[in-house]
C-alpha positions, 0 to 999 in steps of 0.5 A: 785444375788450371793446368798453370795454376801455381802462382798462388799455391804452388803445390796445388795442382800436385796436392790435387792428384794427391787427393784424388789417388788417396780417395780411388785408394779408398774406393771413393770415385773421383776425377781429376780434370786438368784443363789446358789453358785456352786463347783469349777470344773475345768471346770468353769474355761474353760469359762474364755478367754485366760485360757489354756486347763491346767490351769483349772485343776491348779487353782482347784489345788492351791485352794484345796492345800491352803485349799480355798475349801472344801471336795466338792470343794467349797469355805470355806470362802465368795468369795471377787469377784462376777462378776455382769453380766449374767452367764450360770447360769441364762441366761435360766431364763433371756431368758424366761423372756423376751421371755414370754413378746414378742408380 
């Protein structure tokens, strides 16, 4: 879960744990991940498909000229879009969690 990912849904990080203790209560594995939001460096741009070797360095440009990031480059405000799937972020975690339950 994006730790500032509220916007959109507001309860969906609270509905998240909620899930996850219900599922450990019944003996399900689970994990739930929380990641902090990191600097817009322009090369969390280059993981992006069909972003040019330019335009990293670009878009940290426009953000930092229309005040969207602060001194350490990262976002003033709540990001409006979070995307909702494994990032490079988590995917350790999430691989030693399945790794640890393989027969």
């Amino acid at each position: 879960m994006a730790q500032r990912d509220t916007r959109e849904q507001p309860t969906r990080n609270a509905d998240a744990i909620t899930n996850s203790n219900a599922l450990a209560l019944r003996g399900i594995p689970t994990l739930y991940i929380v990641v902090a939001p990191r600097a817009a460096y322009p090369t969390r741009f280059t993981q992006i498909v069909g972003v040019s070797e330019t335009d990293p360095r670009a878009i940290c440009t426009a953000l930092r000229s229309t005040a969207a990031l602060d001194g350490n480059d990262y976002l003033v405000k709540a990001p409006n879009y979070t995307a909702h799937q494994f990032s490079t972020a988590t995917e350790r975690r999430v691989l030693d969690f399945f790794s640890a339950r393989l027969p």
